[in-house]
N, C-alpha and C positions, 0 to 999 in steps of 0.2 A: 505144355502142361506144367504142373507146378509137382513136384513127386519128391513121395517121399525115401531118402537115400537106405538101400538095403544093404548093398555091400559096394565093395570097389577093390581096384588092381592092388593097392595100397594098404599099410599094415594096420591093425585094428579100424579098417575098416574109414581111413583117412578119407577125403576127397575134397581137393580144393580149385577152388572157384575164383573167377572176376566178378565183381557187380558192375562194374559201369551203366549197364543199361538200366539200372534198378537204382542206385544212389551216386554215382559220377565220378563213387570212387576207385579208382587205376588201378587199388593195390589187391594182392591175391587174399584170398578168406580160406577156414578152413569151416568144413562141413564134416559132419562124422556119425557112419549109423551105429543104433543101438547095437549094444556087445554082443545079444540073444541074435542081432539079422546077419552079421558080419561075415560070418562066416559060410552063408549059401553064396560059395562062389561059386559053382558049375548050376550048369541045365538043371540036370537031374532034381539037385536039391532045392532049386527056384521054382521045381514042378509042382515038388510036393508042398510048397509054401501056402499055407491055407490061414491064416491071420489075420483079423477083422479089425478096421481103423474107424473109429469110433473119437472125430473132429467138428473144430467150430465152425460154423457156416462160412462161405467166401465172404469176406472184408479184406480192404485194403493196408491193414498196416503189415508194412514191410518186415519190420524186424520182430514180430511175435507169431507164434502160432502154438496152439493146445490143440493134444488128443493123446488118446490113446490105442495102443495095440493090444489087442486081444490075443492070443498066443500058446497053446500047448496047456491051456488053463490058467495062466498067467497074465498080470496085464500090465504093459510097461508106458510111461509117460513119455511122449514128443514134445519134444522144443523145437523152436526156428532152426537151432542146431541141429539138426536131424534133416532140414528140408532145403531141396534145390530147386529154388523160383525157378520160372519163366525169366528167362535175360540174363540168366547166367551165363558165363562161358567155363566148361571145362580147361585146367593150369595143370601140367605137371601129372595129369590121373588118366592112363592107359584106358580103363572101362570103369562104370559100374552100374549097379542095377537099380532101380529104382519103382515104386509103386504110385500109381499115377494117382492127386489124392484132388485136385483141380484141375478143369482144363476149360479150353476157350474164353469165353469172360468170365468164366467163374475166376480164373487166376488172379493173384494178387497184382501181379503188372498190369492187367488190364483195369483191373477194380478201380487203379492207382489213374489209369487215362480219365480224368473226367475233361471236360468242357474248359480250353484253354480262355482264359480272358482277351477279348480282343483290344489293343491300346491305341489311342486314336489323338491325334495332336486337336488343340486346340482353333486352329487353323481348319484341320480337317472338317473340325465339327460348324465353323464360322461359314466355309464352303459350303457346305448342304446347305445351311441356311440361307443365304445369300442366293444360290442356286434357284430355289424355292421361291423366291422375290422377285427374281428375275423371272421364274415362270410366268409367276401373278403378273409383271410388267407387260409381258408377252400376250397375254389375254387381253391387257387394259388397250394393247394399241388394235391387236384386230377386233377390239370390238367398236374403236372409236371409227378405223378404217369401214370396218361393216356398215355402221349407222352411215357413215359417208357417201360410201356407196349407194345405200337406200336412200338418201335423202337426190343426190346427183340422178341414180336414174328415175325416180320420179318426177324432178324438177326438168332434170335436163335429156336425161338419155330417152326418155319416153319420145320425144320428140324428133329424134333421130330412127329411128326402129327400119324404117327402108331399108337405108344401108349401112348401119349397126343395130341388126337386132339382139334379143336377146339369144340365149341357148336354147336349147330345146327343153322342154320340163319346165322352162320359169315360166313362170305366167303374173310374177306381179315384181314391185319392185322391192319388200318387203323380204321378199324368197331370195332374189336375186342380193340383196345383203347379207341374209344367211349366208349362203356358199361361200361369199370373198372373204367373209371372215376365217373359214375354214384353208383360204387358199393363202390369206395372209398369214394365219398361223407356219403353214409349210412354209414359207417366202421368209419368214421375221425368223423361221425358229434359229439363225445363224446365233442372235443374243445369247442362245441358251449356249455355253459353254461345253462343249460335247468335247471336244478336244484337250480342256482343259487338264482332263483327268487323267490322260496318257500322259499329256507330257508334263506333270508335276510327277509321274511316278517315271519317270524316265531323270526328271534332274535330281529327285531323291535317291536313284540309283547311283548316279555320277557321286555324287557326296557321299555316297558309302563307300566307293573304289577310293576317296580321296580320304578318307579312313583311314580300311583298310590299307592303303599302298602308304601309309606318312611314314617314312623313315623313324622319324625323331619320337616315334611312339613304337618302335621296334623294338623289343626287350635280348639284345645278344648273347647273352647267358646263358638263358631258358630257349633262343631262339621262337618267341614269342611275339607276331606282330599282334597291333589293334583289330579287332574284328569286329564289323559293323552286322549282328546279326538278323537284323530287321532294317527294312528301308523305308520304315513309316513316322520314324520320331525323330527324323533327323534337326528341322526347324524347331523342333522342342529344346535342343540341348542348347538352344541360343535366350531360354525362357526362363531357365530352371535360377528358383530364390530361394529352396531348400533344400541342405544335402542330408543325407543318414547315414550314417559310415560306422560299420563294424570297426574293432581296434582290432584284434587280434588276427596279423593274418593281413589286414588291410593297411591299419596303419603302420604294424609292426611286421616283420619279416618271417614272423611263427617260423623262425630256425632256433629252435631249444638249447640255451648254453647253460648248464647247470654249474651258479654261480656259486651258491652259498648256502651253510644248513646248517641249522641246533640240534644239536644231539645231546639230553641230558640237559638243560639249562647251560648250552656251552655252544656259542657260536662262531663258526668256520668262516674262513671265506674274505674278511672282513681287509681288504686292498690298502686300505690306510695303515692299519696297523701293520701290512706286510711290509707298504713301500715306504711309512716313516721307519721302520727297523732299519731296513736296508741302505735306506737317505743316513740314517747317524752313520751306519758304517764305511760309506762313501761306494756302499755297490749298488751293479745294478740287478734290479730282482730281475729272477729265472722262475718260469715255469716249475710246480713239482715234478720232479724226476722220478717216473713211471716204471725204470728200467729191468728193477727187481723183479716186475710180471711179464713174461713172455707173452700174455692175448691182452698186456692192454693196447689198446686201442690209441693209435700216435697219435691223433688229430683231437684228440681233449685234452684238455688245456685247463689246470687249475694252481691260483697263485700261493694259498696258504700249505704251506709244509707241515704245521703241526699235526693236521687233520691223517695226513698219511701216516705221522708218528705215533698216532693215538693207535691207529689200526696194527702196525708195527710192535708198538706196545701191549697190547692184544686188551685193548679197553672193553671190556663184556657190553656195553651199549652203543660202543659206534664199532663191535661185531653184529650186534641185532641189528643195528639200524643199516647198514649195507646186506644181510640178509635177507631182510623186508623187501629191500629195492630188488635183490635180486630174484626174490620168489613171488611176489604181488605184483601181477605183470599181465598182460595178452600178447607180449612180445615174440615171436617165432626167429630162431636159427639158420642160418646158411651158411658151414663150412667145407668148403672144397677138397677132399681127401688127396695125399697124394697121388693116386694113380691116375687123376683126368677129374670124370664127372662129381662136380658134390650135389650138395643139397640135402643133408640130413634131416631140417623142416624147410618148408618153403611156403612160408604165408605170410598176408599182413604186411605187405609192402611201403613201406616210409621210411628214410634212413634214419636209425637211433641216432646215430652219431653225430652226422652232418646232414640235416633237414634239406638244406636246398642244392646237397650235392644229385649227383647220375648216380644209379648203383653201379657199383665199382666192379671191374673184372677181377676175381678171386685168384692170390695166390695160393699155392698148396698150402693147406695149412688154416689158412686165414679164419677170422669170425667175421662173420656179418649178423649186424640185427633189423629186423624189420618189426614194424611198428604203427600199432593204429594212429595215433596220436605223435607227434614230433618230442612232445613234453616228457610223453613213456621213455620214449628210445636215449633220450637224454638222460634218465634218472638211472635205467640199466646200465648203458655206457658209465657213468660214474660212478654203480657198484662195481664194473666190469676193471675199469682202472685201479680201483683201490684195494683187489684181490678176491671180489668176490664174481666169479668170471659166471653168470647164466650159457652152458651150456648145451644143453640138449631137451625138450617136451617131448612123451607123448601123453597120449590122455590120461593117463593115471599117474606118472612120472614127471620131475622136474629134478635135472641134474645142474648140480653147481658145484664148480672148482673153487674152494675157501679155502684161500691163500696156500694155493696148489694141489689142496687131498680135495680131491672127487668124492662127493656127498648126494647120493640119490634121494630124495625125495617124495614120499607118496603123497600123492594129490587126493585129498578126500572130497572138496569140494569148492567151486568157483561161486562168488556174492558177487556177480556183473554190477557192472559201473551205469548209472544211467542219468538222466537230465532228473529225475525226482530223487534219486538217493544219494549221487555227488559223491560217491566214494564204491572203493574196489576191496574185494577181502578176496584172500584166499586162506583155506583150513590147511593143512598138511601135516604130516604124521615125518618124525626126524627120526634116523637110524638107530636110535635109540627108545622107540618105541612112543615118544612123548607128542602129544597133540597140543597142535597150538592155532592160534589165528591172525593170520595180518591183514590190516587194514590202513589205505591210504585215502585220503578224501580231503574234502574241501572243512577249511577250519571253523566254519560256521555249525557246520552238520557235526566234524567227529568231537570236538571239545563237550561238548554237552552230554557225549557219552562215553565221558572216562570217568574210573574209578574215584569217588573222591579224597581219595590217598595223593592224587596224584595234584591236588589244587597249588601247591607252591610251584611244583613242575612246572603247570599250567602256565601261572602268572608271569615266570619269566620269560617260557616260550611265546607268549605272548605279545608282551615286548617286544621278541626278537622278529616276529610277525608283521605286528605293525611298522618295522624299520624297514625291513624287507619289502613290504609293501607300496611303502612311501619313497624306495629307490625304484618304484614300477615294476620290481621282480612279479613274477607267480608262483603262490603257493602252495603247499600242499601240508597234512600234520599228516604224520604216521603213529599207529600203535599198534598194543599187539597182545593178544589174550590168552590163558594157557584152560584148555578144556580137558573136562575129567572125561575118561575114559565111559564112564556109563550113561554120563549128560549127554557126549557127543550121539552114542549108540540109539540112543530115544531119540536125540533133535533126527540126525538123519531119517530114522525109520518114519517121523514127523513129515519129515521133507518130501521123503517119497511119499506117502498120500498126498501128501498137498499137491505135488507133480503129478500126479496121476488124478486127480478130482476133476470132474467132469466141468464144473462150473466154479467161477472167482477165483480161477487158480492165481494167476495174478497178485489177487491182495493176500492169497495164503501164504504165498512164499516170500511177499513182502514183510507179511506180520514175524514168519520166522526169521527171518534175514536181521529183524529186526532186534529179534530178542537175543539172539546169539552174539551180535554188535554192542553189544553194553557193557557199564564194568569196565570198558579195557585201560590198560596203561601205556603213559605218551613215554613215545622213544623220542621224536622230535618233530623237527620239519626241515622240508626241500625248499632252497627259492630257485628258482629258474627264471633266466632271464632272456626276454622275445624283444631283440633290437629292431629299433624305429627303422624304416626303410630311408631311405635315400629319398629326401628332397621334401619330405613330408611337411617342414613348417614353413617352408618357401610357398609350397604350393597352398596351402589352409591360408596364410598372408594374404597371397595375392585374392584367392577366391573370396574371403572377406572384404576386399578393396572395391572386388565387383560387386556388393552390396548382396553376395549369397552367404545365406544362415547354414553353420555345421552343424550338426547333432549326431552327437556320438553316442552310439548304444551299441553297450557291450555287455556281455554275460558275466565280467572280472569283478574280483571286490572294489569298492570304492577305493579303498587308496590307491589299487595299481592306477586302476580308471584315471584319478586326478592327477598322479604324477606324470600318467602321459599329457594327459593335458596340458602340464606345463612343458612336459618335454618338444611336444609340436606344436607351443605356441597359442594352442586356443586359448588356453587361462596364461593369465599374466600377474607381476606382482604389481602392475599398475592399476588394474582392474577398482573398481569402487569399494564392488564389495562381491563375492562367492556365498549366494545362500544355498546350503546342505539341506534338503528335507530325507529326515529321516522315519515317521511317523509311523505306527505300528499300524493308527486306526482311523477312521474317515473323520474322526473330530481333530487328532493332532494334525492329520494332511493341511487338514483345513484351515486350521490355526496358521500353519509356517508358510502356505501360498500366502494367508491375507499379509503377512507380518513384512514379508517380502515383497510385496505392491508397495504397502504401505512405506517401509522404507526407500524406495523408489522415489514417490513421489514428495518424501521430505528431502529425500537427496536436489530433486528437483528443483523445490520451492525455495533451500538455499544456495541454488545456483544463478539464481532469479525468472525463473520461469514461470511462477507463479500460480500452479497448480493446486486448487482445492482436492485434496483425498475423496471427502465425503463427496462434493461435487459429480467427480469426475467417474466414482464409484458408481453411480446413479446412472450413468450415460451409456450409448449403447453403443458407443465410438472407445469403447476403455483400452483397446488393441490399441487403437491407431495413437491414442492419447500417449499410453506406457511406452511404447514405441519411438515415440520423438523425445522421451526421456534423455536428458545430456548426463552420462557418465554412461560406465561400461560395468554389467553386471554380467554373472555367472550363473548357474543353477546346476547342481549336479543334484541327483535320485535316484533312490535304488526304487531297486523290482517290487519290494513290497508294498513300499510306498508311494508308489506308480500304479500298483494294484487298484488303489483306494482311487486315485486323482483320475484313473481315466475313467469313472463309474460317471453312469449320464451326469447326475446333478453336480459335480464337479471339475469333468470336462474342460467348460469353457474358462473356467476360473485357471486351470491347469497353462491352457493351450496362452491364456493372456499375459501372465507372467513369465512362462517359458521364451514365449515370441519377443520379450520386451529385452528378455538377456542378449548378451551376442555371444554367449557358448553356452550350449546347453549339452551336459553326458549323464546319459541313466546307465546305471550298474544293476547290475546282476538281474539282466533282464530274461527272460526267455524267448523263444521266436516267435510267439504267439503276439506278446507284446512292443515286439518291434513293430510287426505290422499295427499294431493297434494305432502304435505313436504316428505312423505313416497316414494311415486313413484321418486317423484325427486332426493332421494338419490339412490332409486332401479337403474334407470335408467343410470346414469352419474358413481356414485363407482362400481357398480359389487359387492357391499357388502351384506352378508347376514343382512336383518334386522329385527327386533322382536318389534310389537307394543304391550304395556299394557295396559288398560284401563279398568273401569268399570261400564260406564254406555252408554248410546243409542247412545249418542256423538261422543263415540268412534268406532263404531264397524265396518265403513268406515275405519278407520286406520288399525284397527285391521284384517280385510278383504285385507285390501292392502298390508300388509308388507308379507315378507316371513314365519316368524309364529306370531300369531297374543294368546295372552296371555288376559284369562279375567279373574278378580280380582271379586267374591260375596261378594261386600260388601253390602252398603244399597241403590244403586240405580237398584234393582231388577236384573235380572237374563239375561238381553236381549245382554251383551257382554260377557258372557261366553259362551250362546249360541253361539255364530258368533266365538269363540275362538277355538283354536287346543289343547290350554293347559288352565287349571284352576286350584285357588287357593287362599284363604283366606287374605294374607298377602301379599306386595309386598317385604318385607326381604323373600320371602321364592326363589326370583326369584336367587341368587346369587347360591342358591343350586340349584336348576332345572340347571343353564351353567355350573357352576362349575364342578358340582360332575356329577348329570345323563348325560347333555348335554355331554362332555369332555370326559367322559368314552364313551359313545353311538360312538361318533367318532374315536373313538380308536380302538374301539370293529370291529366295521364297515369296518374299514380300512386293519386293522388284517385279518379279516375275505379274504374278497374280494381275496386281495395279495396272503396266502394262497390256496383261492378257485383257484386261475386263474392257479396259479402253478402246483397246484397239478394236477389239468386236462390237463396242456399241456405235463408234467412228464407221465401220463398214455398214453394220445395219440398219442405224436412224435412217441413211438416204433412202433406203427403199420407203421410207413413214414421210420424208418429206417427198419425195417423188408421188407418193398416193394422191396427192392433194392437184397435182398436174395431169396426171394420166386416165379422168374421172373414175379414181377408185377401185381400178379395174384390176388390179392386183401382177399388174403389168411391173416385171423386175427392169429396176435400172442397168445393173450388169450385164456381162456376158453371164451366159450360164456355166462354161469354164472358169470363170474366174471368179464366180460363186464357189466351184468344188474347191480353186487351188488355191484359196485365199489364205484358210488358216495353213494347209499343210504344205503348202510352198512359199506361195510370196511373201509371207510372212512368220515361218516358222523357224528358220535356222536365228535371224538373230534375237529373238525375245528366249530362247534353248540355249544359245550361247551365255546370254547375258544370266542364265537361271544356273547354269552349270558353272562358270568360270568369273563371275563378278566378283572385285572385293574392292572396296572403298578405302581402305589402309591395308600396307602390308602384312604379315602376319605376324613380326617381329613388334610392330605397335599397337598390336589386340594386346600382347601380353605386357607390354610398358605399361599401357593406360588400362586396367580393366574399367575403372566407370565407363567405359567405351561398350563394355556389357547390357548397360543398364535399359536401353529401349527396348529389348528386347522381353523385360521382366516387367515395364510397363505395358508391353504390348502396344507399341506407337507407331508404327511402321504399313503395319495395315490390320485396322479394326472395321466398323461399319464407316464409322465417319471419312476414312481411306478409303471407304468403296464409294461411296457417295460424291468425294471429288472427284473419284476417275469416270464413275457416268458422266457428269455433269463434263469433265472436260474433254469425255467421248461424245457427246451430245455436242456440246460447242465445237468440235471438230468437223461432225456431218454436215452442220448448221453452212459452216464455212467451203466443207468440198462440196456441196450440190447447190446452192446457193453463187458462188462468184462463178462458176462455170454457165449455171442458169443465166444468170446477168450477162453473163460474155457472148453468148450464142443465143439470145433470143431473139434478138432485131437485129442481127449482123448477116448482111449478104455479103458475096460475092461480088466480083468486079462486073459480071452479066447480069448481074442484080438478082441469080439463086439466092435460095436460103443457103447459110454457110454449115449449121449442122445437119446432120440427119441424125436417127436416134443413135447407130452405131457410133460414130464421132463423138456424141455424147456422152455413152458411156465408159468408152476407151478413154477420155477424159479426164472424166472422174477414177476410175477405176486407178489410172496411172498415176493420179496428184496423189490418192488415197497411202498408196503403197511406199512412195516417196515422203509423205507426211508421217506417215506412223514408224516408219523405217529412222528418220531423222531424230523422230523422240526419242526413241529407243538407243539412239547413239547418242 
């Protein structure tokens, strides 16, 4: 059941939780009932609990829920905060009580199971079809056998009836062709592939052990191997011509190093200026020296010393602006006291400090911080070093050591962070009676709602933004508001109606949220910087070598987006040319695609290619044309203007110049529109495509593409989940196409061809045999060696050659990727690959029942018998057969 939290073992009514089952992520949550239930901690008082909840109807979104309690004449507002789904697991909370407010499929876990997508290779889909053909073949011979029969016993068998009569029940020759067709159907139906089906998902199996077990995609670290989670898309991963690849996380290591920051139109941080100071001096630069604070934290690392001396100096805005960091936060606590057990908060599990370390065993003493986000726990760790030490919440409270005096805090009110608002605020009240507001967010969203007092601020923080951005950092603007005492008293009393309204609560507290966020004044901004992972532009190299498209979509502002770009290599400074569409509205989209063709295909014309614009504009081949374009172009796109381009009428225009670049990155996209861009290329190329990603963001993409790839790094576990294949590293994904994918196709292909042959080789004789036996539906074989055909005498080596074939070692898939490429044409086995292996199954039968026929028809013995009899004949055949198809197959 899904219920709602009344009290618990813990203090004001704490209780924290796992979600794994609900969102994938590891780390603990906290949950917390209203201040009015907390305190029914015994029976007695949970007797008398008589409170009426008064909620929105069962729906699936996980992280919302509205209603209210009715209560002692009172009625108090629920939040998601208040409720512990189904799939929770109780962390660190003895008991607590709960009012059951969902149950069975009403639940939001279950709301959340719909109907999973089934993914089906190519291949898959070509089998049924093929399958299907062969039935109709199947038909076409017992009906030609039937007619045979009816023609033979009319002409001939009639004339024999003494001693071959008919069966009983036949009475004409007509009837007596009916049946043998029915009987040739049973006899022929070896054609139909019955077997085939087992043992493709038997060598599909084999190739996911060889997955899973690769060493060389073993992550030692994280102790992380590759996991094949699905055994149906393995031949696919030898197909795929499109990638989608998240950056954050994916391409980068999402371990948060907080590099550098403006505070004041003054920026920090800046390495050159530290290590040319130090170069004239002839030293070598050191780490700032942390020493002065007892909880900073040893494992952060920053090179500008000024920045410390400003704090030192006690600069009143890089004291706010390490304030901000240390109070604007969902960050939770874990200090170890000395007598043994700590744990003063214990929620929200991610390391601030070091993202991709283990959580660390605690000495006496120690701080730890846990953290939604990697990016959070990095920005606190760097107030926590520079003196403003975050330590201790509870829900009404926020304790921080500034530069060693313990300063409590009241918490009046938390503005959550979300995918529509892009920025986090907290209100709070200072021991000095003064109310103020902070807010940190994304610099598209907070710049527009600052004071305009603050416009010169602006302009140079801005600057310092764009440089930041352009080194690939991420960043963030801080500011911060000072509220009057009777403004605040009205927005709150505001707020709680709006929390408590029965319907639109949502946009009520967004309109407030909204209006209390304005006005404010910029203190600065954070860059944080997310290092490229290991091996990233080797492997993007090579995967472009094998003739596959990258497309990178990420949620980051364009500059970080293109500095990775260059940093892994997909953008180059060799490139032709990098068109930016930036366009607010469906006429400027539209303008900068055509502009961008259009310069294409002048690039083209003087290359000598010879391409008419207008021409080729006209033409319904404009993909394939833009495509064979000579020079290397780029297209980077943000979200909004990606908005516009992927509306029907624009679409294909979108999909034709994107296809025609060899790197294409949208920014600031959201999950909705990753999947869009997936389907959009599923839909129009007919290409196979492969989305990577690893965190919640992604798992729409990942869900939409043909196989969908999840990466555990440190944004929990919930896209590997929704993933077909997983693994530690995105260098490891070059080896999964390269080597298993490539082989898997090959194997697959191999296989198939073989299999179709070799069964049409054993079943034609019985269609040439009809024509001697007068159509009597008389089997050439044993009838044991009918059952043991496929699943013996012919089964281990055509299993062998499906599971362990490889045509080049696996050190030369990755030398040569054009070695990829048949598999993206689909050459290997299409129809016209089935079509030769009938015809060469066909010419095989032709030959085993035919030169055995010649050899035994007129040859006696030395007494002058006949030298066969039927038996001798078919042990014959049967043994050349086995020997013949045995021989191809090696």
């Amino acid at each position: 059941a899904d219920l709602l939290l009344l009290c618990s073992s813990e203090p004001h009514g704490l209780c924290y939780i796992e979600t794994a089952e609900l969102d994938g992520e590891t780390n603990m949550k906290v949950r917390q009932a209203i201040p009015v239930t907390s305190e029914l901690g015994d029976t007695s008082k949970l007797a008398r609990f008589d409170g009426e909840v008064i909620c929105e109807p069962p729906n699936n979104k996980l992280d919302k829920f509205g209603g209210t309690l009715y209560w002692k004449e009172n009625k108090y507002p629920l939040s998601n905060q208040n409720m512990l789904l189904r799939g929770c697991v109780l962390r660190n909370t003895e008991w607590c009580f709960g009012l059951v407010i969902f149950a069975g499929p009403d639940t939001k876990l279950m709301q959340n199971s719909g109907r999973t997508k089934f993914k089906r290779t190519s291949i898959d889909r070509l089998m049924n079809t093929l399958v299907l053909w062969i039935f109709g073949f199947l038909v076409c011979m017992g009906v030609i056998l039937a007619i045979g029969n009816a023609i033979w016993e009319h002409e001939v068998g009639v004339c024999f009836q003494i001693y071959l009569p008919w069966d009983e029940g036949v009475h004409s020759a007509f009837f007596s062709g009916f049946l043998s067709f029915w009987s040739y159907i049973i006899i022929l139906n070896t054609v139909v592939p019955i077997s085939l089906y087992v043992s493709v998902e038997v060598i599909r199996l084999g190739h996911s052990y060889f997955i899973n077990w690769d060493k060389k995609m073993y992550c030692a670290k994280r102790r992380t191997p590759a996991e094949a989670r699905t055994t149906t898309l393995n031949e696919e991963l030898g197909q795929v011509e499109y990638i989608f690849s998240d950056k954050t996380g994916t391409l980068t290591q999402n371990i948060m190093v907080f590099s550098k920051c403006s505070v004041n139109g003054h920026s920090y941080g800046d390495m050159q200026d530290v290590l040319g100071h130090k170069a004239e001096l002839g030293e070598r630069p050191e780490p700032v020296d942390f020493s002065f604070n007892p909880l900073a934290d040893p494992r952060f690392q920053f090179w500008d010393p000024s920045l410390l001396e400003a704090v030192k100096l006690g600069d009143p805005h890089v004291h706010e602006f390490f304030r901000l960091l240390s109070l604007c936060h969902t960050v939770m606590s874990e200090e170890k006291s000395e007598g043994g057990r700590g744990g003063q908060d214990l929620a929200l599990c991610v390391s601030g400090c070091d993202a991709g370390s283990d959580r660390p065993v605690l000495s006496p003493g120690e701080l730890y911080y846990k953290a939604q986000s990697p990016d959070e726990g990095a920005l606190v760790t760097a107030a926590r070093n520079f003196g403003f030490v975050f330590r201790s919440r509870t829900p009404k409270t926020i304790t921080v050591h500034e530069l060693g005096r313990a300063i409590t805090y009241q918490l009046l009110a938390i503005l959550d962070f979300n995918n529509i608002r892009k920025r986090m605020s907290v209100i709070v009240r200072s021991p000095e009676g003064k109310i103020r507001l902070y807010c940190k967010g994304a610099d598209t969203i907070l710049l527009e709602r600052l004071h305009p007092v603050n416009q010169d601020l602006t302009n140079v923080t801005t600057d310092h933004l764009n440089e930041y951005a352009g080194e690939g950092l991420r960043t963030l603007v801080l500011a911060y508001k000072d509220l009057e005492e009777g403004y605040y008293e009205d927005w709150s009393e505001r707020l709680h109606r709006a929390g408590s309204a029965p319907e639109a609560r949502e946009d009520r507290l967004a309109r407030l949220y909204d209006e209390v966020e304005h006005d404010m004044m910029l203190l600065g901004a954070t860059a944080i910087e997310d290092k490229l992972q290991q091996g990233v532009p080797e492997t993007i190299a090579i995967l472009t070598l094998a003739n596959i498209k990258i497309w990178v979509l990420t949620g980051d502002k364009q500059e970080t987006a293109v500095n990775i770009g260059y940093s892994c290599k997909m953008l180059t400074d060799d490139m032709t040319e990098v068109f930016v569409v930036t366009g607010h509205t469906v006429l400027e989209v539209r303008e900068e695609l055509r502009k961008a063709r259009e310069k294409m295909m002048d690039g083209s014309r003087s290359m000598g290619n010879g391409f008419s614009y207008q021409e080729k504009l006209s033409s319904s081949k404009l993909t394939s044309v833009l495509e064979a374009i000579a020079g290397e172009y780029a297209l980077v796109i943000n979200g909004h203007s990606l908005a516009h381009a992927l509306e029907a009428d624009m679409e294909v225009e979108f999909l034709e110049t994107a296809c025609a670049c060899k790197a294409v990155i949208c920014c600031r996209v959201t999950p909705l529109q990753k999947a869009q861009v997936v389907e959009l290329v599923k839909k129009y190329k007919k290409a196979v495509t492969l989305a990577i990603g690893d965190g919640a963001n992604d798992v729409s993409m990942i869900k939409t593409a043909h196989i969908g790839v999840g990466i555990s790094g440190q944004e929990g576990i919930q896209a590997v989940l929704a993933s077909d294949y997983s693994f530690s590293q995105f260098k490891f994904l070059q080896r999964l196409l390269l080597v298993h994918g490539r082989w898997s196709y090959l194997r697959m292909c191999k296989f198939l061809c073989y299999f179709f042959y070799k069964n049409f080789a054993f079943t034609m004789v019985h269609f040439w045999f009809g024509f001697f036996c007068g159509f009597s539906a008389q089997t050439v074989y044993d009838q044991y060696f009918i059952t043991l055909y496929n699943i013996v005498y012919t089964s281990l080596p055509v299993l062998a050659m499906g599971v362990f074939d490889q045509d080049v070692p696996e050190q030369r898939s990755m030398e040569y990727p054009k070695l990829y490429e048949p598999g993206q044409l689909n050459l290997l086995f299409n129809k016209r690959e089935f079509f030769i292996c009938i015809a060469q199954g066909i010419y095989t039968s032709v030959l085993m029942f035919f030169i055995p026929y010649g050899v035994f028809a007129d040859a006696t013995r030395d007494d002058g018998a006949q030298l066969a009899d039927y038996q001798s004949f078919a042990v014959t055949v049967a043994t050349s057969l086995v020997i013949v198809v045995s021989v191809q197959v090696g």
